[in-house]
N, C-alpha and C positions, 0 to 999 in steps of 0.2 A: 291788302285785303285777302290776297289768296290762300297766303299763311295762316291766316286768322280762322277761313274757310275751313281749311285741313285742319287744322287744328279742333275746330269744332267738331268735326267728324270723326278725329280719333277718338276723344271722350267719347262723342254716342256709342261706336262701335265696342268701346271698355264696358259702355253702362250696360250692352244689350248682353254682353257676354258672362259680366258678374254678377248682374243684378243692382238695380240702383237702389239706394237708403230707403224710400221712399216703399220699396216692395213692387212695383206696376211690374218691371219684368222678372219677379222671383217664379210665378206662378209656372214659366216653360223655363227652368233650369236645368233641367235634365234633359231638353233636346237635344244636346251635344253628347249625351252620352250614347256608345251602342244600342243598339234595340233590345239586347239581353238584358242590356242591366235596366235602361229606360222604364222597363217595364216590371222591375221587380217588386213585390211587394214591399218589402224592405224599407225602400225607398221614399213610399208614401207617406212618413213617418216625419219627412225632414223638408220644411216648408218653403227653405233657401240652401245656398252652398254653405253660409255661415253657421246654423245649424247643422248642419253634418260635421262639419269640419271641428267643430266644438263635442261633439259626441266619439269623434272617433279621438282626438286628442285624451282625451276623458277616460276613452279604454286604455289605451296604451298606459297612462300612468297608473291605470287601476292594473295593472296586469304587470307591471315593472315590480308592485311592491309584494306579489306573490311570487311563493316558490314551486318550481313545476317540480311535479313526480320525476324522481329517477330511472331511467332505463336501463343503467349499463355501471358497471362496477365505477367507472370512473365519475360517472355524474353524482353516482350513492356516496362515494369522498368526499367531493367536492361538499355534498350537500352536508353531513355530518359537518366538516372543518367548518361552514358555517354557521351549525350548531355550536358550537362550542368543544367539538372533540379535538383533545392534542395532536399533537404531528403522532408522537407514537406512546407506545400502551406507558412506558417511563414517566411521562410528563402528569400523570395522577396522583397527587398526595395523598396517600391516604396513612391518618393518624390513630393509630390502633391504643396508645397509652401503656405504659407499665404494668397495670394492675391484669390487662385482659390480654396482654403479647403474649402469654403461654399457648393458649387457646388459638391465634391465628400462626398458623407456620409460614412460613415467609414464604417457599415454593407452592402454597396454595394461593396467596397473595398476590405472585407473579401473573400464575394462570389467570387470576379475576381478571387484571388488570389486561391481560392479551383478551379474554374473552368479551370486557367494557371496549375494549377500542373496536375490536372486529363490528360490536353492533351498533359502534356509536354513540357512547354514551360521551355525554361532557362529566364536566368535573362534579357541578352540582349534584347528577342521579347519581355520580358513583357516592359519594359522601352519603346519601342518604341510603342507599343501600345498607353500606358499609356502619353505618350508625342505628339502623333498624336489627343488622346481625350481633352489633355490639350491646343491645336494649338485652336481646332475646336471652345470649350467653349470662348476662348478669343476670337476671330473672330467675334462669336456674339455677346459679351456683348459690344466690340469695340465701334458697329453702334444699338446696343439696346437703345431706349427713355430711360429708368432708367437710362443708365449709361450717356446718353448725357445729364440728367438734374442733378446728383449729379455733372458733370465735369463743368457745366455753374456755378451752386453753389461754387463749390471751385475755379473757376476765378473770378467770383465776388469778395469774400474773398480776391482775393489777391489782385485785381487792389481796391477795396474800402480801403485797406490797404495801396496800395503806392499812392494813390490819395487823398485821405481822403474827404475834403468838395465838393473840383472839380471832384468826381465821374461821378454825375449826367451830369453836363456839356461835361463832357471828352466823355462819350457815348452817348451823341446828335451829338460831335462832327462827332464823328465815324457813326454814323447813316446818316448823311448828307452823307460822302465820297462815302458810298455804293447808296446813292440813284443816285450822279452822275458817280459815276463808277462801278456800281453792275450790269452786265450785267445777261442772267441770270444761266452761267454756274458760277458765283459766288456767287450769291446768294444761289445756291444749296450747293456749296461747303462750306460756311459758315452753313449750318442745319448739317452738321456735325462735327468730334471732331475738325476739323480746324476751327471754327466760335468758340470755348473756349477755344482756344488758347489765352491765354493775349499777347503774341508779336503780332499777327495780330491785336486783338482789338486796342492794343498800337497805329499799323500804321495806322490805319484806324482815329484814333482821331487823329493825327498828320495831317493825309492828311485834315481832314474836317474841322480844324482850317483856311488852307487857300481858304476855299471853297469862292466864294463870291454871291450874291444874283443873279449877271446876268449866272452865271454859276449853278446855281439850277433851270434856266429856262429850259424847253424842253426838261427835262429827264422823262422817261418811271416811276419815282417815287417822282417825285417833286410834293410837294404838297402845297409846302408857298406860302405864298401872296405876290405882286408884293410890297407894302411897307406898312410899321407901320399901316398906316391910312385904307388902306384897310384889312388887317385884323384884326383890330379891328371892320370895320364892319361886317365883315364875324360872327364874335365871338356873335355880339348883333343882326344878322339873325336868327341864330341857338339857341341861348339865347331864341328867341322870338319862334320858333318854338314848343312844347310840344309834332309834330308827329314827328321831325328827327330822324333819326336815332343813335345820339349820347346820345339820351335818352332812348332806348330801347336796352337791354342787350339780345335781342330774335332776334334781325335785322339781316339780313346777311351783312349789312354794317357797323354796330356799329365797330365793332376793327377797321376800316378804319376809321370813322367821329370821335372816341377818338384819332386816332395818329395825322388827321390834327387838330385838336383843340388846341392837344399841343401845333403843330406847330405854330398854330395862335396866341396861346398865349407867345411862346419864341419869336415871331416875337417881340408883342407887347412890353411885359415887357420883355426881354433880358433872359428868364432864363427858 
């Protein structure tokens, strides 16, 4: 029986101290605490030990899955290599390609890549960096003079390839089409990579094959003579002339009075 006694009295003593299921002694769970804390506001908030004890559990793993601010060079590492930055500045790929390798020099390359590690970049912001510099560089060289006169160069190349003797002809033809249908948001658009395009050039000497002489009349860049006879005299005016201006490589009209001479001369002799 005595055992039985004790034993009873341990459990009471567990209940008064944890609180039993039931709640009757959750109401003074804090008596056992200090007076400091007993009495803190805080505190009011949590109606047994098992509520509290389920809220402060609760911070802790809300606070495991954040990353604190670094103070000190060595925690700012740490926290990068958690980001995703390499052990060191070597460990960034970065894929520059053939066509645009002129443009990045490889000692500027290096420095990027010491400059990405020092702030911590991973691999993904350096690529995108590195692919936003490689947008910009094509962008310019796109509509850059250099690249518009190597791209006329390799058109030539191919249409003097699939045309062979009829070159010369096939881009007269093409030069007429534009002077009767080259208004002048086309003619801009031809001073760019669309005017070395060989399918445009193609259509355009297509279109100027059926051009005819009353339809080169009264365009804004017709410059032939009304028939054979009269530009041959046009030819032996200018012939006789020594001040024209198709004689003087300093004139501001000279590239005008050479392109209609041509023309006076393909009127005459067909070519």
């Amino acid at each position: 029986m005595s055992e039985e006694v004790m034993t009873n009295a341990e459990q009471e003593t567990s209940t008064t101290l944890m609180g039993s299921d039931d709640g009757i002694d959750n109401q003074d769970w804090k008596s056992a605490l200090p007076e400091e804390l007993r009495n803190d506001a805080t505190l009011s908030n949590f109606k047994d030990v098992a509520s509290l004890a389920k809220t402060v559990v609760h911070q802790q793993q809300q606070m495991g899955n954040r990353i604190p601010l670094p103070k000190t060079d060595e925690e700012r590492a740490e926290l990068y290599t958690k980001l995703g930055r390499p052990e060191t500045a070597d460990g960034y790929e970065i894929d520059i390609g053939e066509e645009l390798k002129p443009y990045f020099r490889d000692e500027n390359i290096q420095a990027f890549r010491q400059v990405a590690h020092e702030i911590g970049l991973n691999p993904q912001q350096v690529s995108a960096l590195i692919d936003m510099q490689k947008n910009s560089i094509a962008s310019e060289l796109s509509n850059s003079p250099a690249h518009l006169e190597v791209q006329a160069q390799e058109t030539q190349d191919v249409l003097k390839q699939e045309w062979g003797v009829q070159y010369d002809r096939e881009i007269r033809s093409a030069k007429r089409a534009l002077q009767v249908y080259g208004d002048d948001e086309i003619m801009e658009l031809m001073n760019t990579e669309a005017g070395n395009n060989p399918a445009v050039i193609k259509m355009f000497a297509r279109l100027g094959k059926e051009i005819t002489e009353d339809m080169t009349q009264n365009t804004q860049n017709n410059n032939l003579a009304v028939s054979a006879l009269d530009a041959r005299s046009e030819i032996d005016a200018v012939m006789q002339d020594p001040t024209h201006a198709y004689f003087n490589d300093r004139h501001p009209e000279h590239k005008t009075a050479v392109e209609k001479m041509r023309q006076l001369h393909e009127k005459v002799f067909g070519e």
